[in-house]
Each structure stands twice: as structure tokens, then as C-alpha cells.
C-alpha positions in Angstrom: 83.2 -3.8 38.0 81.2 4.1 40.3 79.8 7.3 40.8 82.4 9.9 40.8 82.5 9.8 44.3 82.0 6.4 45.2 84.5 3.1 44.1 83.5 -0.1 42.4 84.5 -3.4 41.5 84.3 -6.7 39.3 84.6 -9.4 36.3 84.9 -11.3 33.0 84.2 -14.3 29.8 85.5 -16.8 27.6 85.1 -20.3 25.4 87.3 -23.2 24.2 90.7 -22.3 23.0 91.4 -20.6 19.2 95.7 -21.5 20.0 96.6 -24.4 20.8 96.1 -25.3 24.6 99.7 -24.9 26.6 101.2 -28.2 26.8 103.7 -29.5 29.1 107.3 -28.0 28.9 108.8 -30.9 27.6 107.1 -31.0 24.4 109.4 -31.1 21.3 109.6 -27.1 20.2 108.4 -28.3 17.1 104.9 -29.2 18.6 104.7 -26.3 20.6 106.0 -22.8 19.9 105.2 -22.0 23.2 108.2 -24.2 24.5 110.7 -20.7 25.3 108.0 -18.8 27.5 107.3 -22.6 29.1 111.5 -23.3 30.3 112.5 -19.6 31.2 114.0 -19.5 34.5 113.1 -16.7 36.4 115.7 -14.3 38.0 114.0 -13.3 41.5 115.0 -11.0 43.8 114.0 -9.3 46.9 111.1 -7.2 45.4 111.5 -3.7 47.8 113.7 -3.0 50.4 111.2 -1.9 52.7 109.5 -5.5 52.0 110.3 -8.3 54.2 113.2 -10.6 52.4 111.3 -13.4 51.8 109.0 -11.7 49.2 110.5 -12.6 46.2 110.1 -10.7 42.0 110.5 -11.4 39.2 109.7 -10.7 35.6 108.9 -13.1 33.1 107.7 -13.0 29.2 104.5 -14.1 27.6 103.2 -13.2 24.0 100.7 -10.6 23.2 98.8 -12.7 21.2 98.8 -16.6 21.9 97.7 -17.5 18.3 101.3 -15.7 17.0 103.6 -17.0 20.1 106.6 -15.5 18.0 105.6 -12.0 17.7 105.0 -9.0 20.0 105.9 -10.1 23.9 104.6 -8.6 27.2 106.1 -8.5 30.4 104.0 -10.5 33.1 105.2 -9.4 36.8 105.4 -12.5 39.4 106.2 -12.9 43.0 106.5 -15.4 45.9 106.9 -16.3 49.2 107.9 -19.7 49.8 107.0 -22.1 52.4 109.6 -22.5 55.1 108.5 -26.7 55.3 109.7 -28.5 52.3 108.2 -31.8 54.0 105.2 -30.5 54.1 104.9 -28.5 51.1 102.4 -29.4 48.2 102.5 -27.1 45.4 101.7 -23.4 44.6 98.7 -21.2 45.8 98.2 -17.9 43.1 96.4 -15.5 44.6 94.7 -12.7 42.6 92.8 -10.0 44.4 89.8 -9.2 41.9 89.0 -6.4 39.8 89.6 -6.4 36.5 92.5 -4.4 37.1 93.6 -5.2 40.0 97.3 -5.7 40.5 98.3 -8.7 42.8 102.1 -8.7 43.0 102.1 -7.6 46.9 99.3 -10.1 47.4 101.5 -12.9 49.1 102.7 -10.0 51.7 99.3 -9.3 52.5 97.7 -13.1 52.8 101.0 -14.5 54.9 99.3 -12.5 57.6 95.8 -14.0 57.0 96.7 -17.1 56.1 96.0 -19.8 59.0 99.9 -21.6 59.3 99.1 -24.8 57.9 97.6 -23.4 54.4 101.2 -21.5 54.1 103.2 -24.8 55.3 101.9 -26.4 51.9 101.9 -23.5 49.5 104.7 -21.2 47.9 102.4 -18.1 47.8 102.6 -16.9 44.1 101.3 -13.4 43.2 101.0 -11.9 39.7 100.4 -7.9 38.3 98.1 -9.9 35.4 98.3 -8.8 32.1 98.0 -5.0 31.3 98.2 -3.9 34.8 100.9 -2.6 37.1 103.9 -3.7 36.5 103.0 -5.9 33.4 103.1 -3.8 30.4 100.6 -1.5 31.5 97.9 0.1 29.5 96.8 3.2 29.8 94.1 5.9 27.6 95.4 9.3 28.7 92.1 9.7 30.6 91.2 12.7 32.1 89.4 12.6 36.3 86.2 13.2 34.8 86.7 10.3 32.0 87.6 7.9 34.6 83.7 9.0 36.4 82.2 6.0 34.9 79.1 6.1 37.5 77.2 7.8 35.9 72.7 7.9 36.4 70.5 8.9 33.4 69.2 12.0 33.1 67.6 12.7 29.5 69.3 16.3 29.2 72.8 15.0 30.5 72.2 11.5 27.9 73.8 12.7 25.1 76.9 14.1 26.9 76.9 10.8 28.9 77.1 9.2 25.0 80.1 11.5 24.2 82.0 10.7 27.5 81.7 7.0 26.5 82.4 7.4 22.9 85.9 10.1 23.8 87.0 7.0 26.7 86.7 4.4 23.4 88.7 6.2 21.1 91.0 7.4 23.6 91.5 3.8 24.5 92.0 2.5 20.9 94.9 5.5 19.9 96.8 4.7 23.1 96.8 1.1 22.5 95.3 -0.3 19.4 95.4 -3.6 18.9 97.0 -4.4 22.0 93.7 -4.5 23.8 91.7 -7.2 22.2 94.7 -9.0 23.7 94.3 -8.1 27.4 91.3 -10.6 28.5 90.3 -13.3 31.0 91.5 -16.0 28.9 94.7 -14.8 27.9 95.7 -13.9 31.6 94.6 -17.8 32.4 97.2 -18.4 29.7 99.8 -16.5 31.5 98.5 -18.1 35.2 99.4 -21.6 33.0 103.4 -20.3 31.5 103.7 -19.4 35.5 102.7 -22.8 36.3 105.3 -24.5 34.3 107.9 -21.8 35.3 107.9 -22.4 38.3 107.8 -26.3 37.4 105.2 -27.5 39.0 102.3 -30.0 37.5 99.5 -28.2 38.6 98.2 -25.1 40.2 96.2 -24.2 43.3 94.3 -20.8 43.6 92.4 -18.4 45.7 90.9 -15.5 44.0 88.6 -13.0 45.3 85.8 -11.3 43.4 86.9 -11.1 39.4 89.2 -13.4 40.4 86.7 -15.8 41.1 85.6 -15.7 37.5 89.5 -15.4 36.4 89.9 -18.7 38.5 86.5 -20.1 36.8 88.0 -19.9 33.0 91.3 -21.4 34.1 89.4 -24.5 35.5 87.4 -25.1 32.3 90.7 -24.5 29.8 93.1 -26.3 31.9 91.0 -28.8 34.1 93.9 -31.2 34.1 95.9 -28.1 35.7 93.9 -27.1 38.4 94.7 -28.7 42.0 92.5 -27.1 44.8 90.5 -23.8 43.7 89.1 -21.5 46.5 86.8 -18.8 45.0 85.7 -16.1 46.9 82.7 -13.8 46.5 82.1 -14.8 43.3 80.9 -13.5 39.8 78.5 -15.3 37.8 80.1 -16.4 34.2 76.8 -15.9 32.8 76.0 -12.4 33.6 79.7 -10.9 32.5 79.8 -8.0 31.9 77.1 -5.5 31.9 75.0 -8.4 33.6 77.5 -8.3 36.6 77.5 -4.6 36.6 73.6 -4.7 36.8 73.1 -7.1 39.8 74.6 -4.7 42.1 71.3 -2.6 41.5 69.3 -5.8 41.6 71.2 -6.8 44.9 71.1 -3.1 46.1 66.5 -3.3 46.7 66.3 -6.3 49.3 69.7 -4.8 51.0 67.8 -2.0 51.3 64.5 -2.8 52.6 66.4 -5.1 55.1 68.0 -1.9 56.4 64.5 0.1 56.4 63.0 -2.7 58.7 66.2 -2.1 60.9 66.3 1.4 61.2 62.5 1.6 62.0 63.0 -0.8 64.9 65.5 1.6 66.4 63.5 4.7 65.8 64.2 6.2 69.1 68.1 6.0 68.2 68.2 6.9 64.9 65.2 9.4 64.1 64.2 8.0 60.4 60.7 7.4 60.7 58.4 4.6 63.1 58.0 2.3 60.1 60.0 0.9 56.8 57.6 2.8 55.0 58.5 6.0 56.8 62.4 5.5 56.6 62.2 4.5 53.2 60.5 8.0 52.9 63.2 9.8 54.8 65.8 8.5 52.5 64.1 9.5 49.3 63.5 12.9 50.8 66.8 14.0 51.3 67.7 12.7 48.0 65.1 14.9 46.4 66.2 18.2 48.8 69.8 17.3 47.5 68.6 16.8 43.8 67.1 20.7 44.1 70.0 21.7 46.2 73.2 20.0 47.2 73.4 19.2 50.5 76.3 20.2 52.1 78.0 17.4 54.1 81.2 18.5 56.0 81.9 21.0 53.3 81.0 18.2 50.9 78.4 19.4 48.5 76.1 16.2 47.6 73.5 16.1 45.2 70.7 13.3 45.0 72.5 11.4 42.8 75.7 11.4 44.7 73.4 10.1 47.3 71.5 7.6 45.7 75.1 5.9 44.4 77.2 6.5 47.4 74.6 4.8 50.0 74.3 1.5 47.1 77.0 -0.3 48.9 76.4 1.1 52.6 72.8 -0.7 52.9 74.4 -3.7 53.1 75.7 -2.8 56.9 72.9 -1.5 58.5 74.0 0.0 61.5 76.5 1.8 59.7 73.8 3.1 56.7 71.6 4.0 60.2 74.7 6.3 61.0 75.5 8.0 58.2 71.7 8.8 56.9 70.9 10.1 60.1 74.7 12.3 59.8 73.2 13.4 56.2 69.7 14.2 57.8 71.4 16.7 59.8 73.3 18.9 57.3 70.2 18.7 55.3 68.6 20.3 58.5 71.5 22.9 58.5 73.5 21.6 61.2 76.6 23.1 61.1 79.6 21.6 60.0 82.7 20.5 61.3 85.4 23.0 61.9 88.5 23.4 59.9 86.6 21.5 56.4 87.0 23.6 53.4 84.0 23.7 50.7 84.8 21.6 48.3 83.0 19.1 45.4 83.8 15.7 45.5 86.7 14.2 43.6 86.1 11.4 41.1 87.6 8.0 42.4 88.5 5.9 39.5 87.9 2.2 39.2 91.3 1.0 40.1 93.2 -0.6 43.2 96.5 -0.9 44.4 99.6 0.7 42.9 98.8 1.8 38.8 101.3 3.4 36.5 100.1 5.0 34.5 97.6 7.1 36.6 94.5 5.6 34.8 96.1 2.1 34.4 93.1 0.0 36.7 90.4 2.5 34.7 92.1 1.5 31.3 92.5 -2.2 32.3 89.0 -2.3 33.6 88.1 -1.7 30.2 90.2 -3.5 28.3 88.7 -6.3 29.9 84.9 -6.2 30.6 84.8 -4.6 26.8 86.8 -7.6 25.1 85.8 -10.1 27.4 82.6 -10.6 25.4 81.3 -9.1 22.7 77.3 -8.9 24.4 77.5 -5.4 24.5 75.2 -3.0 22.6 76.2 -1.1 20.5 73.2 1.2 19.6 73.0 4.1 22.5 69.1 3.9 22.4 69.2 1.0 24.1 70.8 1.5 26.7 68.5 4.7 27.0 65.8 2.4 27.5 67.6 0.2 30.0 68.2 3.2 32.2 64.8 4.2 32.4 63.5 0.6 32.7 65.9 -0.3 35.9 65.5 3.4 37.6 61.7 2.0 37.9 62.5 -1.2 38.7 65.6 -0.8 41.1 65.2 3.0 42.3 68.8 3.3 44.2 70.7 2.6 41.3 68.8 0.9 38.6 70.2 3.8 36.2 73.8 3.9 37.3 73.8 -0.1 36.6 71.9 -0.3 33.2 73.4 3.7 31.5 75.6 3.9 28.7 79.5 2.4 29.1 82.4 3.5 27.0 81.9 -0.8 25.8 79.4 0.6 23.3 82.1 2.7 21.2 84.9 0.0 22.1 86.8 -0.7 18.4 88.5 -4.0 18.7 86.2 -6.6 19.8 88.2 -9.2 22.5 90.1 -11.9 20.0 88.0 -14.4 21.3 84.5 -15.3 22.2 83.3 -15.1 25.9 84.0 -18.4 27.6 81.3 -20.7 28.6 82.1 -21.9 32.2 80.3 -25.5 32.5 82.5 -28.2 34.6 83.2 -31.0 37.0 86.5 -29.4 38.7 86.1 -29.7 41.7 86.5 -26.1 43.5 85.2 -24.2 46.7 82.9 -21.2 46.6 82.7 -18.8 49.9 79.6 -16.0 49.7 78.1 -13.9 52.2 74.9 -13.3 52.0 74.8 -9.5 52.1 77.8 -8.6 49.7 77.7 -5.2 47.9 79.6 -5.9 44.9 79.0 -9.9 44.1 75.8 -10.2 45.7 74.5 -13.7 46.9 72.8 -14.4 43.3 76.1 -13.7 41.7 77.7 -16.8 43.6 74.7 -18.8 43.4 74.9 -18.6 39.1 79.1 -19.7 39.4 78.0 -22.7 41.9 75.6 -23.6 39.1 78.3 -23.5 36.1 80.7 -25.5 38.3 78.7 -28.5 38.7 81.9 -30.0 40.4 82.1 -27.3 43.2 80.7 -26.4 46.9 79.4 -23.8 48.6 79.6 -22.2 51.7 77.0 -19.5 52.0 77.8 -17.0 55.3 74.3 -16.5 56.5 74.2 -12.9 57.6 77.9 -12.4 56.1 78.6 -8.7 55.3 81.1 -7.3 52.9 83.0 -8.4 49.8 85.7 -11.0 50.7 86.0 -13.6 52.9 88.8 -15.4 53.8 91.4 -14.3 55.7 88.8 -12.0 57.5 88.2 -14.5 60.4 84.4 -15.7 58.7 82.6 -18.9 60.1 83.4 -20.0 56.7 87.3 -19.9 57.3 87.8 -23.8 58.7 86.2 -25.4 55.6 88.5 -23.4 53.3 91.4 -24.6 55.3 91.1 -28.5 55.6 90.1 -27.9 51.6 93.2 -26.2 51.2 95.1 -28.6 53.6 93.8 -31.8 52.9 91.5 -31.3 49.2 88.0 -32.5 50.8 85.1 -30.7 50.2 82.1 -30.7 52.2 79.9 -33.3 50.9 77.0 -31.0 50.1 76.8 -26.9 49.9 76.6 -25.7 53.6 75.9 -22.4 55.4 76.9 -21.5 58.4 76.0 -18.1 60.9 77.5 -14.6 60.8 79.1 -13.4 64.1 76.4 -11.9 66.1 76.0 -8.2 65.1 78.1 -8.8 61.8 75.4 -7.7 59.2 75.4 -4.4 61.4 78.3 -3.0 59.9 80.3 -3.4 57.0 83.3 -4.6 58.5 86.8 -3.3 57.3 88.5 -5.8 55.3 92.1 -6.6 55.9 92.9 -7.9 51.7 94.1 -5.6 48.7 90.2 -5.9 47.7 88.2 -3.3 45.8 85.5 -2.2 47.6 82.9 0.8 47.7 83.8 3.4 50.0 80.7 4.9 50.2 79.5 8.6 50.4 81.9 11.6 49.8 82.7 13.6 53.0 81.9 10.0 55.5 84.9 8.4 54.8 86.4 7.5 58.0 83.4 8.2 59.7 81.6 4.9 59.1 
């Protein structure tokens, strides 16, 4: 699901099963050919030394391609930590972290410390590096910094360079890996989530994904309903909007965040000097941007221009005292304040769309890809239009409207996924968490996956800032719990109230999540 300064992050598509669907492991080999991946026995071991024991590796097989089970084989890294109450115990919990490209094999380490004690007393914790990423066959294009800049705003005398970076990342993409790609997609990693189910012998699974995940989590329910125990989906992507669509509601969700903030920062006038009104601080904003758009503003020897602005502050007006801070920081330097001692000059460095440990170094760009480009095949593929797009959404959504709707290497991509997007419309029961005021899923985004999953709830965090929510000590915390504990859902959607203060800032979040860090030359400052 960024500038070259600023990060990013999000989802993916699918539709009923071209293989046959996995069926349990004892079925005769002769009626399924998936029968060897389904009975292997993993061989786990303590996964690091500097890792507590009780996180367990492993490394099991799965095939390429699930419509030729016999042919080319991937390796699919798994982990776990097991519950310490066998009386207790109830099954598995996968966890998955988001992206695409996102690896999630540390991810039991890092939720047995979030965890409340009684969801760990019924679940092993099972993590996974899915398919293509970290330590599961990796893919990687050979990109260069500046290929892996994928946030990119129109401009019409930059556009036809913009067309040749996407085009170069496509083929790049295709000579590294070939076919291999239209193999690494939602549906075939829900395949792999469903071998790792019957390894580890159990009759169903239960899950908590965060952001793509929550869409990863969405196809597994509708190909394997009969599969799926207690789902927990967090911050959540709307099936019908993957992938550009999901790309293009963070400019959609970017506007109201940021005329919330206006009205803020004008009430605090005498703190923050942005101008009496919204009006006026929605004027101060846009003036800076168009001082740094005829001369980069330098920011702590950070030279910004408006376009590094206008991206990097995207995800920052969703915590409005921080946003306060920093624009009022940026007013400064563009007033030639002097700045900070001992900072070198410098541009800012690309940050490519990946999170977490990657090998090789563009392994989360290249599985970012792989994924939003073969997960359906509703991309355009004529750059005109996504010429017009641009120019459309800068109008209508000034922050980032063009970032959003500009030209992605998906155009050029040369293997279309193997499989059509998957339509997500079912009865499995599941639990959706949202905060209102999320940069990267906004509140739409999980309204459109509560829709699809007519069988679900929702808990909407009133006031909620940031992208992920459990394990982060939310109001919505309890519900996930007893549904995790006991499998009851509220009997209606609820909403419950932000902490006082909490849609102030956007509040550091514990989890392996990707998330925006915001303007070049602030980070660690808000």
C-alpha cells in the first residue's frame, strides 16, 4: 500500500478456487495431490539465539503454483510460540502484520508482549514470512533507491519520466522473476495459511491480521469458511477497492483529516501561530508548500520541496497536535530560523515500501508488487489515463489526490495474477477493530470489509488515531479478548471513545506494522 521520503502501506483480491480447494490430510493421495505438503512434519528449532527459547522455526514446502502441486516448490518460513496451558489451550492464532510484503515470522515475539494472558493461554501463536518475502523464497527486481520512490505527484513535464520509471520497475520485475510472480498473490498465501493449518494438525485456524492482513484474512474466510475459527481483523482494507482503489482512499481520507486539524490548530492560535481561523491555517499550510515548490525549504539540513511536503504531512493530519508541531517547526525554517547544530545538508533519502527484515534489499518493494499488480487485473494499462486521474484527484483531494491516483509500475506489469481478484461476500463470522482517524485504512476502508462480511462486527474507536489497534491498549481491546477467549461477538457493531487527548497525537505503535513516518528531517521529533 510513498513519497520518497515518506513510508506507506496496504492490500489485496481474489474469487473461487481454479485448484482444487485443500482437503483434509487424510484424503487418499489419489484424490488429492496435495496430500505430501498436507503430512510434512516440521523440524523446529530455536529460531535465533538472541530470541527467547520458546520462539520456535521452521521451514516447510508449498508449490509455486497450486494448479501443478508436483512441479516448482517454494519455501514458506513458519514460527511459534506455544501456550504453556494445555488445559486450556484451543487451537492456533496466525498472526500476519500487513503490508503486502510484510514479513511476520518474529510476529509471535512481538504480540506475547501485547497479548492480554488469557488470549495466549488458548493459542499456540503461529507466525509466517508469507509467500515471496523474507525468508520464503524471496523475490526481488534488482531495483535501484530511486526505483523503489513509488510516491510520486504529477507534474506534466516530469509525466513521461514518471511513465519510464514505472515501465523499467515492470520489466525489471518480470527478468528477475518471470513467471514466478503471477504466483505470489493473496490467494495463494491463504493456500499456504491452509497447508500450515494441517501441519500443524489442527481442524481449524484462528487469526489476527492487521491492515493487508485484514484483507489476507478476508479471502481465507471466503475459500476456507469451514476452516476459519475466530477471525480478528484489524484496521481493515476494503476487498472492493483493491488495489489502486485502496491506494486512493488515503487521499480521499487525507481532506476531512485535514480540515479536522485546521479547525484545531485555529483554536490554539495563540500556541501555535497558523492563522485565527481554518481558513487562515489552511492558508498557512498551502503557503509554505508553494515557498518550498519555488525553493526547497531547508528543514534541519533537510532540503523539502512542496511536494515532499504535501506527501510527508498526508499521514501526520491524522494527529493533530503533533501536525500543529511540526507545521509550526516547518514555518520557522521557511522563516530562516537557523538550524540545528551539527546537521549536515543533505536531500532526503528514498524509504522504500517494505517492513521488517528483507533479503534481498528491495524484497518488501518487489513483493509489494508482486502482489497489488497480480492481485487483480483492474489496473489500466493505457498511461493517459492515469494522466487524467492525477489531474482529476489533485482538484479534488489537494494533499495528495496526485500521489494516490499517478501512474504505478501495475500498468507495464507482464504476467497478469493466475487468478481473478476474489470476491469477499460471507457469513463467517469475524471481528473488525477501526479507528476513526487511521492514515493508511481510513474509517471508509473498514466500513466497505464490514459490508462484504455480512457475518462480522464492528468496533469503531471513536476518535482512535493510528493504524493498528490491538495490543496498543485501545477501548476496543476487551471485546477482542472475550471474542478471542470465549468466540462471542457483540450482538450489533459498537463504538466505543478514544482516551481523552488520543486523536492529538499519533501515538507510537508497539506491533511490526507499516506505518507513515512522516516528513524528512522530523523523524524523532514528532
Amino acid at each position: 500500500m510513498r513519497n520518497s521520503r515518506i513510508a506507506l502501506v496496504l492490500a489485496v483480491g481474489a474469487v473461487t478456487p481454479l485448484v482444487p480447494v485443500l482437503t483434509p490430510a487424510t484424503a487418499a493421495a489419489a484424490e488429492n495431490p496435495l496430500r505430501p505438503y498436507l503430512q510434512q512434519k516440521p523440524a523446529w528449532h530455536r529460531c535465533d539465539r538472541e530470541l527467547p527459547a520458546s520462539l520456535q522455526c521452521a521451514t516447510i514446502k508449498v508449490p509455486l503454483d497450486y494448479g501443478r502441486p508436483g512441479a516448482k516448490k517454494l519455501d514458506l518460513a513458519i514460527s511459534r510460540m506455544k501456550t504453556s496451558t494445555k488445559r486450556e489451550r484451543r487451537g492456533v492464532l496466525l498472526l500476519n502484520p500487513g503490508g503486502p510484503g510484510g514479513p511476520g515470522v518474529d510476529m509471535p515475539q512481538y504480540m506475547a508482549d501485547e497479548l492480554p494472558k488469557a488470549v495466549k493461554n488458548k493459542y499456540d501463536l503461529i507466525g509466517f514470512d508469507p509467500r515471496g518475502i523474507g525468508r520464503s523464497s524471496p523475490v526481488g527486481c534488482g531495483l535501484t533507491a530511486d526505483e523503489r520512490n513509488w510516491e510520486r505527484p504529477y507534474r506534466a513535464e516530469t509525466f513521461t519520466k514518471d511513465v519510464k520509471w514505472a515501465r523499467t520497475v515492470a520489466e525489471k520485475c518480470d527478468r528477475k522473476q518471470g513467471d514466478k510472480l503471477r504466483h505470489v498473490t493473496t490467494r495463494n498465501t491463504a493456500r499456504d495459511m491452509d497447508v500450515i493449518r494441517a501441519v500443524l494438525g489442527e481442524k481449524k485456524i484462528s487469526y489476527l491480521g492487521y491492515s493487508y492482513g485484514t484483507y489476507l484474512g478476508a479471502v481465507y474466510t471466503q475459500m476456507f469458511p469451514r476452516r476459519s475459527d475466530r477471525f480478528v481483523l484489524d484496521s481493515a482494507v476494503d476487498p472492493a477497492r483493491i488495489w489502486r482503489g485502496m491506494i486512493q482512499v488515503w487521499a480521499e481520507g487525507a481532506e476531512p483529516a485535514f480540515t479536522r486539524w485546521a479547525e484545531w490548530t485555529a483554536a490554539r492560535h495563540a500556541t501555535y501561530k497558523l492563522g485565527r481561523t481554518p481558513e487562515a491555517v489552511r492558508g498557512t499550510f498551502y503557503g509554505l508548500v508553494a515557498q518550498a515548490d519555488r525553493k526547497p525549504i531547508d528543514l534541519d539540513g533537510t532540503l523539502l520541496s512542496g511536494d515532499d511536503i504535501r506527501g510527508g504531512f498526508r499521514g501526520m493530519f491524522f494527529g493533530t497536535r503533533d501536525a500543529a508541531e511540526a507545521v509550526a517547526a516547518l514555518k520557522k525554517a521557511a522563516d530562516g530560523a537557523p538550524r540545528s547544530a551539527d546537521r549536515e545538508l543533505r536531500t532526503p533519502e528514498p524509504v522504500p515500501p517494505s517492513f521488517g527484515r528483507t533479503v534481498p534489499e528491495d524484497n518488501g518493494d518487489a513483493g509489494f508488487w508482486a502482489v497489488v499488480c497480480a492481485d487483480t487485473r483492474a489496473w489500466p494499462r493505457d498511461p493517459e489515463q492515469y494522466r487524467k486521474d492525477a489531474i482529476r484527484d489533485k482538484a479534488r483531494y489537494p494533499l495528495y489526490g496526485d500521489f494516490a491516483s499517478h501512474i504505478k509500475p501495475c500498468a507495464f506489469w507482464k504476467k497478469t495474477g493466475s487468478e481473478p481478484a476474489t470476491r469477499i461476500a460471507n457469513k463467517v463470522g469475524a471481528l473488525i477493530l477501526q479507528n476513526e482517524w487511521d492514515s493508511q485504512t481510513p474509517l471508509t476502508s473498514g466500513q466497505g470489509l464490514r459490508r462484504a462480511m455480512k457475518g462480522s462486527k464492528m468496533v469503531t474507536v471513536a476518535g482512535g488515531v493510528g493504524h493498528g489497534i490491538y495490543g496498543n491498549k485501545s477501548c476496543a481491546d476487551k471485546t477482542a479478548t472475550t471474542y478471542l477467549t470465549t468466540g462471542k461477538l457483540p450482538a450489533k457493531d459498537v463504538t466505543c471513545k478514544a482516551a481523552p487527548a488520543a486523536d492529538e497525537r499519533r501515538i507510537p505503535n508497539r506491533l511490526p506494522l507499516p506505518t507513515p513516518p512522516g516528513v524528512p528531517g522530523m523523524a524523532g521529533r514528532f
